[in-house]
N, C-alpha and C positions, 0 to 999 in steps of 0.2 A: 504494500500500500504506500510505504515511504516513498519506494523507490520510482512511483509511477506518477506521486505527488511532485518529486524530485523532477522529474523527463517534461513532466506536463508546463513546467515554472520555466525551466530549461528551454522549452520550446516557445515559452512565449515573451520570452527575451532576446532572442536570437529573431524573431516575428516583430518585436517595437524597435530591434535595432536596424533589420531590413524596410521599417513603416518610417522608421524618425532618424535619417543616418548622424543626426544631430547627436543624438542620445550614447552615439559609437564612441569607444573610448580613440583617444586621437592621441598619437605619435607628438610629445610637445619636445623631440629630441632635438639640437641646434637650430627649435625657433627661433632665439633672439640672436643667434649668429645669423640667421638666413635673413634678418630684419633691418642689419645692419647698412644696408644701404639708402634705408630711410630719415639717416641724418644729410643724407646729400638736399632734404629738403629745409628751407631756410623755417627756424624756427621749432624743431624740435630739441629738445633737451635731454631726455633720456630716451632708453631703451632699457626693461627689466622683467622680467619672469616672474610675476606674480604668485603667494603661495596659494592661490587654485588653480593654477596652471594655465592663466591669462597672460598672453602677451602684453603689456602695459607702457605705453606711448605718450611721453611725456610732452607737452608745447605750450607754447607762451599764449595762444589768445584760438578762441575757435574759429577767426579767420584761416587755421593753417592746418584744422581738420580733414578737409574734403582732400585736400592734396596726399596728405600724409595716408588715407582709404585709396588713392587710387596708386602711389606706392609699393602698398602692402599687398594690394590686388594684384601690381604687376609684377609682385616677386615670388606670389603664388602662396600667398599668405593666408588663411580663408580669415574674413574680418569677422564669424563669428566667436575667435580666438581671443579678441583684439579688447582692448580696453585703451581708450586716449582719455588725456588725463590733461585737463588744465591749467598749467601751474606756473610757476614763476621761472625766470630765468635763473642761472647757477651761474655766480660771480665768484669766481677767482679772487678770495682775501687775502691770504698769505700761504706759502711754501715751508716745507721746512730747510728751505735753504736759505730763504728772506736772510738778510744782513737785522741783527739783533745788538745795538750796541748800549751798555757796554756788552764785551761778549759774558756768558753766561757758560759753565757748562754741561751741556747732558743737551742743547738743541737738537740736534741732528737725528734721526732715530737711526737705526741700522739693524737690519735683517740678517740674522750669520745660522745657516746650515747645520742641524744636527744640534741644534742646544733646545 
C-alpha cells in the first residue's frame, strides 16, 4: 500500500514538473559567471547569487532595468532566475594601501598560506 502510495506521489510530480517546467529544479551552476557580461551595461553595480538561488542584479535607478533583461536574455539567462535590485552606487572610500600618516602599524593586512 506504501509502496503504491509512494509511485502514485512519484508520478505526479514528475506530471506538475512536465505541466509547470517552472516548478523543475534548475542547474544554478556558473550562473553569475555566465552573467558577467552584464556589467558591460552602464549602471549596474553588482552581480551575486542569492541564498535561494536567485541571480540578483544590482543598478542605480530603474531607468537601466529593461537593458540589463535584455542582456540577461541575450546571454541565455532565463529572467525567471533573475532578481534586479535597486540600489545605490558603490564608492571607493579607502584601500588598504591608502597612505595613513603618521604611519601606524599593523595597516596593511596580509594573506600567508597554511596558517
Amino acid at each position: 500500500m506504501v509502496r503504491k502510495i509512494a509511485l502514485m506521489f512519484s508520478a505526479f510530480i514528475v506530471v506538475a514538473f512536465l505541466v509547470q517546467p517552472a516548478l523543475a529544479p534548475v542547474n544554478n551552476a556558473g550562473l553569475r559567471e555566465r552573467a558577467r557580461p552584464v556589467f558591460e551595461v552602464d549602471g549596474v553595480v553588482y552581480v551575486d547569487e542569492a541564498d535561494d538561488g536567485m541571480l540578483e542584479v544590482g543598478v542605480v535607478g530603474v531607468n537601466v532595468v529593461q537593458a540589463v533583461q535584455q542582456r540577461l536574455a541575450g546571454l541565455g539567462i532565463p529572467l525567471e532566475r533573475v532578481r534586479i535590485v535597486v540600489t545605490k552606487p558603490i564608492h571607493e572610500l579607502a584601500t588598504l594601501r591608502d597612505s595613513v600618516r603618521p604611519l601606524v602599524g599593523g595597516i596593511q593586512i596580509a594573506f600567508v598560506k597554511g596558517v
